[in-house]
N, C-alpha and C positions, 0 to 999 in steps of 0.2 A: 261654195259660199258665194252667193252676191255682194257686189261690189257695195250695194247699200248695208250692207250686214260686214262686211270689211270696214267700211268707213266709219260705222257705230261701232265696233272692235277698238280700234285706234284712237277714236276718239274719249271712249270709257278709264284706256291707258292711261291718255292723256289728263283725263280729270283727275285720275290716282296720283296720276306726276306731279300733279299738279297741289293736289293734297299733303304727300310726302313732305316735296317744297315748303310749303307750308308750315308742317311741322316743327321738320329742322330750323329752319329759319325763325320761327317764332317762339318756340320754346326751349328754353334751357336745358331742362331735365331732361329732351329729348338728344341734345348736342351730348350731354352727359352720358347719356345710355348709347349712345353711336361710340361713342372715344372710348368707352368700355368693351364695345363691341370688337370694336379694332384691336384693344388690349387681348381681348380673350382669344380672338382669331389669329393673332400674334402667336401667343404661347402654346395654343393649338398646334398652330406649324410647326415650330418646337419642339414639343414633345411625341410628333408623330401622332396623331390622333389619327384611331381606325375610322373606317367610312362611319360605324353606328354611334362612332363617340362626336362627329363631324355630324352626323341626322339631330343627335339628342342637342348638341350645343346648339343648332340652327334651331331647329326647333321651338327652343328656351328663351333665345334672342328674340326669333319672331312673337313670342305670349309676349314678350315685355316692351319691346318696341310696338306690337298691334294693342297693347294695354294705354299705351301712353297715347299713341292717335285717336280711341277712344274716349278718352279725358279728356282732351284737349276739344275734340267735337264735341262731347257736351258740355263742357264750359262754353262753348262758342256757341251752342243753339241755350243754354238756360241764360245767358248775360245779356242773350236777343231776344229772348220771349218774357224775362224779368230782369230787367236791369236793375232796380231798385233789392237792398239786402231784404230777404226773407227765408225764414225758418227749415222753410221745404226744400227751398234751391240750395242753401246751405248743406243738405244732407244730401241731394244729392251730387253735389260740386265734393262732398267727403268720402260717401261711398266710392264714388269714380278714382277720386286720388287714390281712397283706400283699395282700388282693385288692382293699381300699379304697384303698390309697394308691395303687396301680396306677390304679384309674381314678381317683380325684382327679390324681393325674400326666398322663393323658392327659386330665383335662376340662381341664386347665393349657395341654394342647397345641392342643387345639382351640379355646379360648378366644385365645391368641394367634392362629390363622389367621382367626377371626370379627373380633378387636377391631380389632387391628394396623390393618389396612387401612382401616377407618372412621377411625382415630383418625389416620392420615397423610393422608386423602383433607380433614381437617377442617383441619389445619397447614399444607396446601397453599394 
């Protein structure tokens, strides 16, 4: 690899950091979904989670955390391309939410078929 192709590497990282940043810092429901994150990767350790059960939870986190940076960038490109309230930017400023709650919904679904069973196998 060339050092100019090293240097566009690091520097791409760095717009992503830079983006993350961003995220967290500016959006709540994002801070939300990280301290949930923690929580889960908490009882994870806990409960011994096998490597596939440690993929599927990653996995889950990453749709819902890569959901929410999603909405958040287009809220931030439709409030700069239309600032003023109209009909179309509304539906899509709703769809985008609505694609976070979808997968926070199903990280809810798969987090019961991970936890559930460790947590009855523990009561047993």
């Amino acid at each position: 690899m060339m050092k100019s192709e090293l240097v566009r590497l690091f520097r791409s990282f760095g717009f992503a950091g830079k983006g993350i940043r961003h995220l967290f810092i500016s959006e709540p429901n994002a801070r939300i979904h990280l301290a949930l994150t923690a929580l889960a990767g908490a009882l994870a350790l806990l409960l011994g989670f096998s490597a596939i059960e440690w993929a599927i939870l990653s996995l889950t986190i990453g749709l819902v955390l890569a959901a929410e940076a999603f909405n958040t960038a287009i809220e931030a490109l439709t409030d700069l391309l239309h600032p003023e309230p109209h009909p179309q930017v509304a539906i899509v400023k709703d769809v985008a939410a609505g694609a976070v709650a979808l997968s926070a919904l199903m990280a809810v679904i798969v987090a019961l078929f991970l936890y559930i069973p460790k947590l009855l196998a523990l009561l047993h």
